[in-house]
C-alpha positions as CSV (number, residue, x, y, z in Angstrom):
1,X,64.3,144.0,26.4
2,X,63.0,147.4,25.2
3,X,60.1,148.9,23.8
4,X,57.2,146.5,24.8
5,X,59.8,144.0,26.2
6,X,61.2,146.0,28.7
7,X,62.1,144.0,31.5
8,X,61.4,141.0,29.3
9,X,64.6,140.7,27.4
10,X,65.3,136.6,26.8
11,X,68.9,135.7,27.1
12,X,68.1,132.3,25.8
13,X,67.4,133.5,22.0
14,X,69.5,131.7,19.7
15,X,69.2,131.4,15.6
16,X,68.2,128.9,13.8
17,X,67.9,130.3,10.3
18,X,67.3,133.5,8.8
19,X,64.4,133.2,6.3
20,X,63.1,136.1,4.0
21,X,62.6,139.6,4.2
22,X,59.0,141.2,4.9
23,X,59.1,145.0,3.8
24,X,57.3,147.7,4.3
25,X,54.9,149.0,1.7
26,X,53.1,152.4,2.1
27,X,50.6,152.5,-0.9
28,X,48.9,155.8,-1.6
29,X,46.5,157.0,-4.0
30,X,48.5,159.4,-6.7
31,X,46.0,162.0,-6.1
32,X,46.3,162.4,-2.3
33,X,49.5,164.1,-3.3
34,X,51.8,162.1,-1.1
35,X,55.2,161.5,-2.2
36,X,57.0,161.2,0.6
37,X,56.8,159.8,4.4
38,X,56.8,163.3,5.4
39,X,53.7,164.3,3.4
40,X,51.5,161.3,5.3
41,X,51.0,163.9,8.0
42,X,47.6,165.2,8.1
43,X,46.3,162.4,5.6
44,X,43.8,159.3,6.0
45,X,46.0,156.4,6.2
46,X,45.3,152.8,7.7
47,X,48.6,152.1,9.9
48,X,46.9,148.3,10.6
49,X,44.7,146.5,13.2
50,X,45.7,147.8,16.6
51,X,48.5,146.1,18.5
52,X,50.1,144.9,15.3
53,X,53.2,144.9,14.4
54,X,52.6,147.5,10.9
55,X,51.1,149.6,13.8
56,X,54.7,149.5,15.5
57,X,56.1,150.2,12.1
58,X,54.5,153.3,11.3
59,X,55.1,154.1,14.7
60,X,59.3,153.5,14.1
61,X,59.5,155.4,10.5
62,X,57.2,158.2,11.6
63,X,59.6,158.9,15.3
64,X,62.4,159.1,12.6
65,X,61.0,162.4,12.0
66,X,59.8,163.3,14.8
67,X,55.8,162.7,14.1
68,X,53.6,160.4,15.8
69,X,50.6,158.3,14.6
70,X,48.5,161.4,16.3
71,X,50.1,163.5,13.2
72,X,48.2,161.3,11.0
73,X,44.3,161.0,10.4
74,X,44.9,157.2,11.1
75,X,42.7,154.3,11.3
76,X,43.9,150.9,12.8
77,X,42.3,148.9,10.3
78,X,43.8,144.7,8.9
79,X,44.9,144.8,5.3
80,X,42.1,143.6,3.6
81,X,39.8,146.0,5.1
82,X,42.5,148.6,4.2
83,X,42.6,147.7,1.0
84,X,38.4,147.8,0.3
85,X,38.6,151.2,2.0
86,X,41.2,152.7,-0.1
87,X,39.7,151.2,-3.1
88,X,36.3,153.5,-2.6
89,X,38.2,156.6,-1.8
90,X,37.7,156.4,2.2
91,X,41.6,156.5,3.0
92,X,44.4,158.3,1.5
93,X,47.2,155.4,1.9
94,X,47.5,152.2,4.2
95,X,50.6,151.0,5.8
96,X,51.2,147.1,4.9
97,X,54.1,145.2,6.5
98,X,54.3,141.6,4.3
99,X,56.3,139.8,2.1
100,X,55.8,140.5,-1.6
101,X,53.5,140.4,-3.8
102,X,50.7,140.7,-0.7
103,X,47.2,139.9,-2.3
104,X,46.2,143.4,-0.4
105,X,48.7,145.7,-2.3
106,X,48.0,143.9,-5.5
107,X,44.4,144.6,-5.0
108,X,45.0,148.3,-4.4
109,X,47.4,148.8,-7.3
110,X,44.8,147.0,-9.3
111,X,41.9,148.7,-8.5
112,X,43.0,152.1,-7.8
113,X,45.2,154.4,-9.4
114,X,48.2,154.2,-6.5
115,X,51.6,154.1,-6.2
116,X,54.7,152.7,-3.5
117,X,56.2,155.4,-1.4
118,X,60.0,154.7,-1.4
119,X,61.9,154.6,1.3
120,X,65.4,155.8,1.0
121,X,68.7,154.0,2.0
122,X,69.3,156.7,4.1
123,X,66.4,156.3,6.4
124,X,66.7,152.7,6.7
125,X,70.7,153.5,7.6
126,X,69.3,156.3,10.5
127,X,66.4,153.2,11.5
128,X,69.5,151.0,12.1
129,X,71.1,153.1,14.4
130,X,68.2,152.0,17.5
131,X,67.1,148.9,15.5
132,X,69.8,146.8,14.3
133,X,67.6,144.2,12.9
134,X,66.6,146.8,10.0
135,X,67.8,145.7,6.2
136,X,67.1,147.9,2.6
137,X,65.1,145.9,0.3
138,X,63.8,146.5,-3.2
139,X,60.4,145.7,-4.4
140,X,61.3,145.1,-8.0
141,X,59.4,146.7,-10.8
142,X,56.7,144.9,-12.2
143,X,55.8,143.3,-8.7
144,X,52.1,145.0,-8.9
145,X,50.0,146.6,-11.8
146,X,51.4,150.0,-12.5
147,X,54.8,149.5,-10.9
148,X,56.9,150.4,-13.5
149,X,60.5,150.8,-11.4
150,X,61.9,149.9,-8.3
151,X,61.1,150.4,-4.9
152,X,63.7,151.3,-2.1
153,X,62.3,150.1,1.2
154,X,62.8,148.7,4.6
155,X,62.2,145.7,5.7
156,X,62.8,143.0,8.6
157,X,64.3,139.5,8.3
158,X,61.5,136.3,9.1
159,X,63.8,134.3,11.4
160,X,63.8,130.9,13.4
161,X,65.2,131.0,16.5
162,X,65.3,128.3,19.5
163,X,66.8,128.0,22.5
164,X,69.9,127.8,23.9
165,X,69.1,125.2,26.2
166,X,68.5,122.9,22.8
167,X,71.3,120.3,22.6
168,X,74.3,121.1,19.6
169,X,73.2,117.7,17.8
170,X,69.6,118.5,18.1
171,X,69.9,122.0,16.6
172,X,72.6,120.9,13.9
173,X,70.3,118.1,12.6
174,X,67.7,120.3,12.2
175,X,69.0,123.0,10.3
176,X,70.6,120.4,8.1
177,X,67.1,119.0,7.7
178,X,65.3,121.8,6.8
179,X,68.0,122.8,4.4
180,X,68.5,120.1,2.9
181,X,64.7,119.6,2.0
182,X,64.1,122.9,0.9
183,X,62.6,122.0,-2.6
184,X,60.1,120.2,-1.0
185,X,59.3,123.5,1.8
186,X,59.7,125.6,-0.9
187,X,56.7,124.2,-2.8
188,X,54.0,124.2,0.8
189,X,54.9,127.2,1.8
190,X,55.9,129.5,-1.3
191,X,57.2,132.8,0.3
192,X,59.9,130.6,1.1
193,X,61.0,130.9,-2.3
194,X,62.5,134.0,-1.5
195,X,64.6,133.0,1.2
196,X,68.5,131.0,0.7
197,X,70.9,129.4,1.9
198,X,73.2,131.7,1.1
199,X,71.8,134.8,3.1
200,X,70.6,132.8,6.3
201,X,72.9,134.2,8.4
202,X,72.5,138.1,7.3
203,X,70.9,140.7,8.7
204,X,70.6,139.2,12.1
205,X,71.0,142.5,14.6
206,X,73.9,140.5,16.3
207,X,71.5,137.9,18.3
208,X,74.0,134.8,18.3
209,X,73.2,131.6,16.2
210,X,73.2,128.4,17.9
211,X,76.2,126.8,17.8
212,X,74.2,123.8,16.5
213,X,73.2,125.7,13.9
214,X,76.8,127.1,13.1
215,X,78.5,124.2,12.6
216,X,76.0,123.4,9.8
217,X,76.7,126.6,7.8
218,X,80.6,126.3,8.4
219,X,80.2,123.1,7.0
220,X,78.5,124.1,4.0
221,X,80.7,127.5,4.0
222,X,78.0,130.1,4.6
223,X,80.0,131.0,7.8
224,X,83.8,131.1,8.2
């Protein structure tokens, strides 16, 4: 119920499952001399299309340190257009929210000699503070051309949520379904690959799982 949902909160938001993580990833060119999210101020950067959510992102990091998009030279542009612009030298850097590797990134670091911007534990720890449902995330070296180490980031938890209102039976059946055929979702849908078992009930911002969904992972000892 805030930001864009105010006065819209839904009481009736239960979990499902948590899925896998899409992080941010702020790709500049090595000679616009960025190196930090301070030094996008001033620069050319794509912060997405408008009214998307890497446009909210930006938006999140940059209040962290008290900038807005107006600090920038931005341009509301959708990845792929992002990624032809910064490819012939029109942008400086280009904001990508997505799961890794994005075929956008791996274009840029392909085709242009660019680089990750980290973003520290610390800033993702001050991000949790007014958005809970924040997590740290690595990109690990060797995802894209040129990426020779690790990248600290943030990143936000895919999740599938239903209703309260759905019956316990109904919502236990399908989680143990889609569980329990994951090799099968794993291979249409290939992101999934990066989600588990395991880790479907972390990193949730508190928003209560629905107790049809519960009693699956206590039965399978993911929760207590």
């Amino acid at each position: 119920g805030t930001d864009s949902f105010e006065g819209y909160a839904n009481e009736n938001l239960r979990i499902f499952a948590g899925l896998y993580y899409n992080p941010n990833q702020v790709v500049v060119t090595r000679d616009s001399g960025i190196e930090t999210l301070e030094d996008l101020v001033g620069k050319h950067i794509s912060v997405g299309a408008a009214g998307s959510t890497t446009v909210d992102e930006a938006t999140v990091h940059l209040a962290l340190l008290g900038k807005t998009l107006d600090d920038l030279k931005a341009e509301y542009m959708g990845t792929s257009e992002s990624a032809d612009a910064i490819s012939n030298k029109q942008l400086d850097g280009v904001w990508v929210m997505a799961g890794t590797p994005n075929a956008a990134v791996t274009q840029i670091m392909t085709t242009t000699d660019a680089k990750i911007l980290p973003i520290p534990e610390e800033t993702v720890e001050a991000l949790k503070e007014n958005y809970p449902w924040y997590a740290s995330y690595t990109i690990p070296a060797g995802t894209y051309a040129g990426q020779d180490e690790d990248v600290p980031t943030s990143a936000v938890k895919l999740t599938l949520f239903v209703t309260a209102d759905v019956d316990e039976e109904t919502v236990y059946q399908m989680t143990k379904t889609f569980w329990e055929n994951w090799d099968m979702l794993t291979q249409t849908h290939a992101a999934l690959k990066k989600a588990s078992l395991e880790e479907a009930c972390t990193d949730l911002a508190g928003v209560p799982i629905h107790e049809g969904a519960a009693r699956y992972y206590r039965e399978v000892g993911v929760l207590e």
